[in-house]
C-alpha positions in Angstrom: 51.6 100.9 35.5 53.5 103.3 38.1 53.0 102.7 41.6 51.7 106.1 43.2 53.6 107.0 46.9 50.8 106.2 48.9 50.6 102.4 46.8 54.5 101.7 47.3 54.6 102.9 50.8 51.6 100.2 51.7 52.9 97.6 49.8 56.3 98.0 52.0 54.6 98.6 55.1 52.5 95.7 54.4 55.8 93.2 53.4 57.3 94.3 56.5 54.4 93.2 58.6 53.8 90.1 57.4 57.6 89.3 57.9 57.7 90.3 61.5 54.4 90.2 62.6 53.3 87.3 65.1 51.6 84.4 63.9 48.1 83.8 65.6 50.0 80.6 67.6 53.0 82.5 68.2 50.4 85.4 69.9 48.4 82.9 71.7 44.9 85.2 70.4 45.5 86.8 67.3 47.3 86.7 64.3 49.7 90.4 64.1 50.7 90.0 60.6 47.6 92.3 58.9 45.9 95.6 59.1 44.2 98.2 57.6 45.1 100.1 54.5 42.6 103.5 54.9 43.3 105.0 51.6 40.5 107.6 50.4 38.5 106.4 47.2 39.7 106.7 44.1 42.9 106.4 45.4 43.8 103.1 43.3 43.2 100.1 46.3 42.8 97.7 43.2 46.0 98.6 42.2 47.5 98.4 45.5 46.4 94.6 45.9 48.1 93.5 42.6 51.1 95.6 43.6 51.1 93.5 47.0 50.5 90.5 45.8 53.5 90.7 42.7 55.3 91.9 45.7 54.8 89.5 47.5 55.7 86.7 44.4 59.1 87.9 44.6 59.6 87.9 48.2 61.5 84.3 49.3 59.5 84.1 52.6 56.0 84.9 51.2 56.0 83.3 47.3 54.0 80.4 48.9 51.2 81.9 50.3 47.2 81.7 49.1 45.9 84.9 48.3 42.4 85.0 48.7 40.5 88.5 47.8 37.2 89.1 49.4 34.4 91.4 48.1 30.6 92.2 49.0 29.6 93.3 45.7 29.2 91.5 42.3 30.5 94.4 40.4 33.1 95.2 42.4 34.2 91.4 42.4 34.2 91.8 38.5 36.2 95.1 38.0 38.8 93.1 40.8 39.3 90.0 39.2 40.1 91.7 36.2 42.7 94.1 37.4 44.4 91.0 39.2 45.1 90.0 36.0 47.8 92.2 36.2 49.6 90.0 38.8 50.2 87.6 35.5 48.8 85.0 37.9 45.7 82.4 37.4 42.8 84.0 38.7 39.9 81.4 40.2 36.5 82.7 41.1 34.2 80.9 42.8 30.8 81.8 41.6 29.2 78.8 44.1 30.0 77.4 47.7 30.7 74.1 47.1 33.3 75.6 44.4 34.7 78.0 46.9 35.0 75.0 49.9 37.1 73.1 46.8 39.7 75.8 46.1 39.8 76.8 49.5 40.6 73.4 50.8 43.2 72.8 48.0 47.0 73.5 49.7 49.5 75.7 48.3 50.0 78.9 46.2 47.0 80.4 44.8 45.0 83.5 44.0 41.6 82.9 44.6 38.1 85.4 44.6 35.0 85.0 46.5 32.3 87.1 47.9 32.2 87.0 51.5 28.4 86.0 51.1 29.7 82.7 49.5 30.8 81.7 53.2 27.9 80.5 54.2 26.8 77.0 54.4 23.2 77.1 52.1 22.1 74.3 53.6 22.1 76.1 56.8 19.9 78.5 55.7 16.6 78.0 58.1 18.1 77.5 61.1 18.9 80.3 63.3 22.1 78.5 64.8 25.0 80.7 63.2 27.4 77.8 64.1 25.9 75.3 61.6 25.4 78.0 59.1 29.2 78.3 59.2 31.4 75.9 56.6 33.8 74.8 59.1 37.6 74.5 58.8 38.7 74.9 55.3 42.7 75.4 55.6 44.2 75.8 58.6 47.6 76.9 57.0 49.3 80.1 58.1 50.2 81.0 54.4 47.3 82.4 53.7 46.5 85.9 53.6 42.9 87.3 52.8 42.7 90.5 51.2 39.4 92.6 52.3 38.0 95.6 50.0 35.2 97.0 51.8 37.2 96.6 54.9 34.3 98.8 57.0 30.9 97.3 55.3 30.1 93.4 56.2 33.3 92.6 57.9 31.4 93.0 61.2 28.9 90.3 61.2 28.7 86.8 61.3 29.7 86.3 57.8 33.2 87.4 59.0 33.0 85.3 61.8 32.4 82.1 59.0 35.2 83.3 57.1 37.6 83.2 59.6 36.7 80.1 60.9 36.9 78.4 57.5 40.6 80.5 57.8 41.4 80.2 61.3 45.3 81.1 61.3 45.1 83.5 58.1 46.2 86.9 58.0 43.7 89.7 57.4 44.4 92.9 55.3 41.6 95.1 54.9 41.5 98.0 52.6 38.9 100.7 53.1 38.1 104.1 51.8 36.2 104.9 55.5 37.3 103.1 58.3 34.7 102.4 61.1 36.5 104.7 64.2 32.9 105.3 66.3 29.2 103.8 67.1 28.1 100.5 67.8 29.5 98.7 64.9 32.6 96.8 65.8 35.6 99.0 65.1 37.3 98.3 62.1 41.0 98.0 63.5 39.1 96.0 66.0 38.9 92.8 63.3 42.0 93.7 61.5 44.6 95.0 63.8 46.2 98.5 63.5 46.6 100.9 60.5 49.3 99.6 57.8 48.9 102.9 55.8 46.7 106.3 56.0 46.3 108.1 52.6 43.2 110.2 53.4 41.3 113.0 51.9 42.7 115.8 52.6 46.0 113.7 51.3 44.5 113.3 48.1 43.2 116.7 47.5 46.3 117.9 48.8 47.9 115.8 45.4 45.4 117.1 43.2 44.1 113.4 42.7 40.8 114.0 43.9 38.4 117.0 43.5 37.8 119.4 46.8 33.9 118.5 47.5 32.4 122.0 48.6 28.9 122.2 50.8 27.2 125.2 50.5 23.9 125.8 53.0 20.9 127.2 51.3 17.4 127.9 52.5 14.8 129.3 50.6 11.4 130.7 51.1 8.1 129.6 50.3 4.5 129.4 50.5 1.9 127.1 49.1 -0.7 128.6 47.2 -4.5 127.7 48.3 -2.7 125.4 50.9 -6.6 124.4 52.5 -7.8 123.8 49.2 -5.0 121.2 49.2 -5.1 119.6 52.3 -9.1 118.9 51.6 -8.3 117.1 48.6 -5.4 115.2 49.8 -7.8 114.1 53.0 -10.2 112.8 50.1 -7.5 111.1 48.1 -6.3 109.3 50.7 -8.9 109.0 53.3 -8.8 104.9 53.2 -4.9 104.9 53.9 -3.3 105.3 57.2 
């Protein structure tokens, strides 16, 4: 498999960062080595995280580090896992919490899967306290990097907030198809720090990669046929429902 432009020029961007970028003790409130890799769907992000992360195997500063690959969906966590494969590493999933709180509390150079809904503590689940709901510290390592498809769905809520505290000095690369940039949902380059690479729409049309989506506005006449005749009935049908 070839690595498309838009792939090669985030994984590069990306190995650059997390070379140079500040640690979150060397910033004193964040850490500065992630981002946001907005490239439009269908563009290959899979492929882009095994690309990183064989990258990354190579590199003599970054060889150590725990990758850990966050999803929302089951299926998507599936079709992941198995394109990781491709990194010709060990892939461990954890299907429960209490296997998830293992692997992530284990030290050292791994790849690693988990839904994000998997960080939350089940025993906590009656209480409305989000802080015991939480799992607590799990590695407080800084080589660790969490990988984020989905960037823009449930990596606004408290979920996240679990995540990074079991992760507290991890860096945090999120890949997304559509970016939250307006409304009253946190921003996305709010929680992961600025863009690492754009490859959007008009990008991929542009390559002939994806197909031009066309609206076209219609509106059509019509009239109901004995329309009081209809409205009777219907008040009969349903004169017991609000």
């Amino acid at each position: 498999v070839v690595a498309r432009y838009q792939q090669y020029r985030a994984v590069h961007r990306a190995l650059d960062r997390l070379t140079t970028g500040a640690t979150r003790a060397q910033d004193g409130e964040s850490d500065r080595r992630g981002g946001i890799v907005w490239h439009t769907q269908g563009s290959g992000k899979s492929l882009t995280m095994v690309f990183l992360v064989r990258a990354m195997r190579s590199h003599p500063d970054l060889v150590r580090f725990k990758v850990v690959v966050i999803t929302d969906r089951t299926d998507l966590q599936d079709q992941l896992s198995k394109t990781a494969a491709l990194t010709g590493e060990t892939v461990q999933t954890a299907k429960k919490v209490k296997e998830l709180k293992a692997l992530l509390s284990t030290p050292g150079k791994a790849l690693l899967f988990a839904m994000i809904q998997k960080y939350r503590n089940p025993q906590a689940r009656r209480t409305d306290n989000e802080e015991m709901k939480s799992l607590g510290e799990l590695d407080t390592s800084e080589d660790i990097v969490v990988l984020v498809d989905g960037a823009h769905r449930s990596q606004g809520s408290a979920l996240h907030a679990h995540l990074y505290k079991a992760l507290p000095n991890c860096v945090r690369i999120g890949f997304t198809g559509t970016p939250i940039i307006m409304g009253n949902r946190k921003y996305t380059s709010v929680i992961f720090g600025d863009y690492l690479d754009r490859y959007r729409i008009r990008e991929s049309e542009a390559d002939g990669a994806t197909l031009p989506i066309l609206y076209e506005g219609r509106t059509t006449k019509v009239a109901v046929r004995d329309a009081a005749d209809m409205d009777e009935l219907f008040e009969d049908m349903f004169a017991e429902h609000t």
